[in-house]
MDTraj code that builds the backbone (N, CA, C; nanometers):
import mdtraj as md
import numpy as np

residues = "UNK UNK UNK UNK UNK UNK UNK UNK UNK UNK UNK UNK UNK UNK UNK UNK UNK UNK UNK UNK UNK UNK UNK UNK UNK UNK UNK UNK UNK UNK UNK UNK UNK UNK UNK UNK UNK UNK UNK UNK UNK UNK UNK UNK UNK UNK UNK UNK UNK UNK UNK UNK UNK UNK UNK UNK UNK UNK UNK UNK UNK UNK UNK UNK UNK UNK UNK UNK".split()
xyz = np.array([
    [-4.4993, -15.7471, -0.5136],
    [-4.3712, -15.8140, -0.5083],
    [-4.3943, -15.9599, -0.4700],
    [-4.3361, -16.0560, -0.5334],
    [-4.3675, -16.2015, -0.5536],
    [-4.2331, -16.2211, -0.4811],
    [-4.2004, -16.3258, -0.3870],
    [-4.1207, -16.3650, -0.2979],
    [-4.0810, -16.5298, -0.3613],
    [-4.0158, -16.5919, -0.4199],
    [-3.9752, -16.6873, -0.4763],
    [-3.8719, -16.7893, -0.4203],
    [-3.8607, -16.8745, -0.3456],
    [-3.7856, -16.9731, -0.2757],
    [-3.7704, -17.0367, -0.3790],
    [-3.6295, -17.1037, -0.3660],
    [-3.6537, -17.2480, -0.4587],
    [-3.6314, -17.1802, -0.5749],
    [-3.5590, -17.0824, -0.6546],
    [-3.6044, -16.9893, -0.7593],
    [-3.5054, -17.1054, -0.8981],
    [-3.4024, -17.1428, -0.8495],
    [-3.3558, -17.2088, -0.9557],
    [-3.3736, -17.3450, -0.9560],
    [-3.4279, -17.3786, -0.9190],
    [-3.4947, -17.5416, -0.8994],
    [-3.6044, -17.5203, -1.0548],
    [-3.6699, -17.6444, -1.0806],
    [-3.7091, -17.6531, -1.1919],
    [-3.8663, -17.5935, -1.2093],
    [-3.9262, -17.6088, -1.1034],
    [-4.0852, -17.4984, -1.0680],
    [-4.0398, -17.3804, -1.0491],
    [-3.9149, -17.3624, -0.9220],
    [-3.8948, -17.2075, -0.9066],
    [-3.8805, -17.1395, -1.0522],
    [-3.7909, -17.1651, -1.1453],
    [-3.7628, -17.1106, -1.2648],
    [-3.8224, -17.0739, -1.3572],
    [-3.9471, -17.2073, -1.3454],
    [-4.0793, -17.1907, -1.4402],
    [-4.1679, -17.0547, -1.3432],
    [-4.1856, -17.0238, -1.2149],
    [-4.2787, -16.9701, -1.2133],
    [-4.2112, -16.7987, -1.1915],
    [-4.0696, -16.8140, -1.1471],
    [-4.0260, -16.6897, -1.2113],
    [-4.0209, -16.6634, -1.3464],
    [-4.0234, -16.7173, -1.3749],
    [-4.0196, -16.6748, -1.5653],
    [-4.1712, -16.6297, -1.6199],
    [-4.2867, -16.6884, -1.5399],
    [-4.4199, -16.6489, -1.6062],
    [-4.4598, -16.5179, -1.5319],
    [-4.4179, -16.5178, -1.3766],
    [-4.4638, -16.3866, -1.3384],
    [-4.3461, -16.2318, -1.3963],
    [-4.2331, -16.3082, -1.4568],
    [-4.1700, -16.1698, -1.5176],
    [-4.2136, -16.1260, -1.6950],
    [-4.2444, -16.2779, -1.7041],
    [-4.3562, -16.2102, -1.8284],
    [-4.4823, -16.1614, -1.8184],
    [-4.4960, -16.1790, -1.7348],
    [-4.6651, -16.0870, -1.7070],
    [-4.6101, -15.9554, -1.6327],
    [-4.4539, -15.8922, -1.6218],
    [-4.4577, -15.7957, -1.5604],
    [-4.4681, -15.7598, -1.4113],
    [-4.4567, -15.8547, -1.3298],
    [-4.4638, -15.8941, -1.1884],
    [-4.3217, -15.8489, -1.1236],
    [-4.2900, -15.8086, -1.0617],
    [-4.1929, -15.8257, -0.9647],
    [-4.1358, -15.9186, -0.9162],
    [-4.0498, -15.9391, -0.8894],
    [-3.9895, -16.0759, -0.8364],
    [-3.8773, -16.0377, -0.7458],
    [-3.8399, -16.0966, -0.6322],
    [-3.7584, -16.1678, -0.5686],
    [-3.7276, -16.2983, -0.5289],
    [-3.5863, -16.3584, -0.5940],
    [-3.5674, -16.4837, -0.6041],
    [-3.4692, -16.5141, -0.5591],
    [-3.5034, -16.6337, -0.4264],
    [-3.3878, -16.6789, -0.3271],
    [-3.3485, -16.7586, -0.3787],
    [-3.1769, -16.7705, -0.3800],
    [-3.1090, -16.8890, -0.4448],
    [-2.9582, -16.8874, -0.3615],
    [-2.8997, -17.0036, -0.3512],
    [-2.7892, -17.0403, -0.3266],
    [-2.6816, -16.9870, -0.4095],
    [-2.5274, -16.9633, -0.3443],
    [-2.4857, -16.9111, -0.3927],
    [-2.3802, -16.9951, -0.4964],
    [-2.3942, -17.1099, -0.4684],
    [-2.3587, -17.1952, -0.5883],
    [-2.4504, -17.2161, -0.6822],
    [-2.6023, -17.1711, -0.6908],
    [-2.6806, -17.1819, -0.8168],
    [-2.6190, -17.1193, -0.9098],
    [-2.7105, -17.1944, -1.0211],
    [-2.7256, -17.1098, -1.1863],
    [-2.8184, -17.0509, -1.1719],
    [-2.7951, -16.9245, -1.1898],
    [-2.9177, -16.7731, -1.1332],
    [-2.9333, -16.7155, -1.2356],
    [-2.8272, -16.6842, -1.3534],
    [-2.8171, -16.5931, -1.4583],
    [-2.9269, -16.5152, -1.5569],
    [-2.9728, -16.6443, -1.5612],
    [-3.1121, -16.6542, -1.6539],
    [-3.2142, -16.5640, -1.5709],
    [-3.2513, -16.5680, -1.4203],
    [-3.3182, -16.5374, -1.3381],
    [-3.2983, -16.3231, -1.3324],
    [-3.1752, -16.3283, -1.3561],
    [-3.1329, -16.2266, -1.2855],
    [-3.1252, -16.1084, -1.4605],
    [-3.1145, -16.2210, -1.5814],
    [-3.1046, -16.1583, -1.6880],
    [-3.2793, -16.1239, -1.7226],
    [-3.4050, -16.2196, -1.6430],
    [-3.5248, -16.1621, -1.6675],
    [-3.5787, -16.0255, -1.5504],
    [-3.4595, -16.0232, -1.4832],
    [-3.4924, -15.8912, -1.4343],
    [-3.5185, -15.9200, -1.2740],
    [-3.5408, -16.0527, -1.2221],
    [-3.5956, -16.0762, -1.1090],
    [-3.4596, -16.0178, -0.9942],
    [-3.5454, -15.9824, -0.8914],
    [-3.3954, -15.9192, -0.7714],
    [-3.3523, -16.0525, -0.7311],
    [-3.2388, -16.0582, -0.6702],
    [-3.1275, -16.1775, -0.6422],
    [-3.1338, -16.1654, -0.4931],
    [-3.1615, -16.2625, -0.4076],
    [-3.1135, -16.3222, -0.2900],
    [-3.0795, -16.3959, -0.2850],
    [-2.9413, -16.3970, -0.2029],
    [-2.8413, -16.5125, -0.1812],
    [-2.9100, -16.5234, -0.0048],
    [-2.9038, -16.7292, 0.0236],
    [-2.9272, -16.7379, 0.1480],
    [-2.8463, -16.8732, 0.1430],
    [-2.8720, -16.9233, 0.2535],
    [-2.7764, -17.0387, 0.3080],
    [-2.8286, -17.0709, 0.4267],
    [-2.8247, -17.2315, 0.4517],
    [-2.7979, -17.2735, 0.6070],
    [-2.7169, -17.2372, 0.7285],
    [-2.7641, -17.1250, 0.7911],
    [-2.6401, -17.1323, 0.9150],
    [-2.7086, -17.1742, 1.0471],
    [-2.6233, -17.1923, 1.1646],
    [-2.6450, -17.2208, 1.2742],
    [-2.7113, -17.1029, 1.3497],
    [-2.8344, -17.1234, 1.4017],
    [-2.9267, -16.9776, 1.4936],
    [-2.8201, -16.9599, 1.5751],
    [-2.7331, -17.1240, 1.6775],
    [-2.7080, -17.0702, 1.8268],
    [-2.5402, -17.0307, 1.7600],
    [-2.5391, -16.9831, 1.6809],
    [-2.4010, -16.9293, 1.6380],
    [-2.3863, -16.7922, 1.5734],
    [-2.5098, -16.7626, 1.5466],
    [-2.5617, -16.6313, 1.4761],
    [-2.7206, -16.5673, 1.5259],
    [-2.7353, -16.5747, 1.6600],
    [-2.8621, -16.5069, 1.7430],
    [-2.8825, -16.4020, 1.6873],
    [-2.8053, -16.2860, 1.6536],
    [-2.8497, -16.1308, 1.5639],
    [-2.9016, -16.1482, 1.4612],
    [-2.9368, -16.3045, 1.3680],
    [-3.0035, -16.3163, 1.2564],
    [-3.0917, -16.3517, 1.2791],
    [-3.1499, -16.3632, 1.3701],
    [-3.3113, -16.4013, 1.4371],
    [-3.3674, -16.3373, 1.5126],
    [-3.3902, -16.2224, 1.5357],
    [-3.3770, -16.1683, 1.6684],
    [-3.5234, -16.1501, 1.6766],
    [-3.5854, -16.1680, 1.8393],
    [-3.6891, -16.1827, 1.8895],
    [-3.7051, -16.3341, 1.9077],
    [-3.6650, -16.4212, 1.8673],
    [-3.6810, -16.5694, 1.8680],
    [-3.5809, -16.6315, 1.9137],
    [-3.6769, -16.7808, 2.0162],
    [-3.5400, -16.8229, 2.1027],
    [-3.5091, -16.9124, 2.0466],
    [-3.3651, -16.9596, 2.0698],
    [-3.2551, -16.9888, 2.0151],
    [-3.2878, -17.1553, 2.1116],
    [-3.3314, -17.2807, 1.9984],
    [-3.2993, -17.3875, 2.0638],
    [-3.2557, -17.4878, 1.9804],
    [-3.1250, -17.5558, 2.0223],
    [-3.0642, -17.6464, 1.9546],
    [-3.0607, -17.7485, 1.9985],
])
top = md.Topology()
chain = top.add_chain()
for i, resn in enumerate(residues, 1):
    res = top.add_residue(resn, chain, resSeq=i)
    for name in ("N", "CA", "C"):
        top.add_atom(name, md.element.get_by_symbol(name[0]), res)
traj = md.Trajectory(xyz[None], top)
């Protein structure tokens, strides 16, 4: 399983697209205002992520301290 940041940016796209033609797995993080379609029509799994605040959401980090 290939872990993909950046998936609709212009490298992310290119290098999801070569590892789903070689049959690779993919997971591809993207915003939820991206253009994903293409990504999601070659089969790759979809993660949606975003900027949030740690000291406003501590249960999304957990084990790690919280400094702002």
């Amino acid at each position: 399983m290939f872990l993909v940041t950046g998936a609709t940016g212009g490298l992310g796209r290119r290098i999801v697209r070569l590892l789903r033609d070689h049959g690779a797995p993919v997971r591809a993080f993207v915003r939820l205002t991206s253009r994903y379609a293409e990504l999601e029509h070659r089969g790759a799994e979809i993660f949606y992520w975003g900027f949030i605040a740690r000291s406003r959401h501590p249960q999304s980090f957990p084990g790690r301290a919280i400094r702002d």
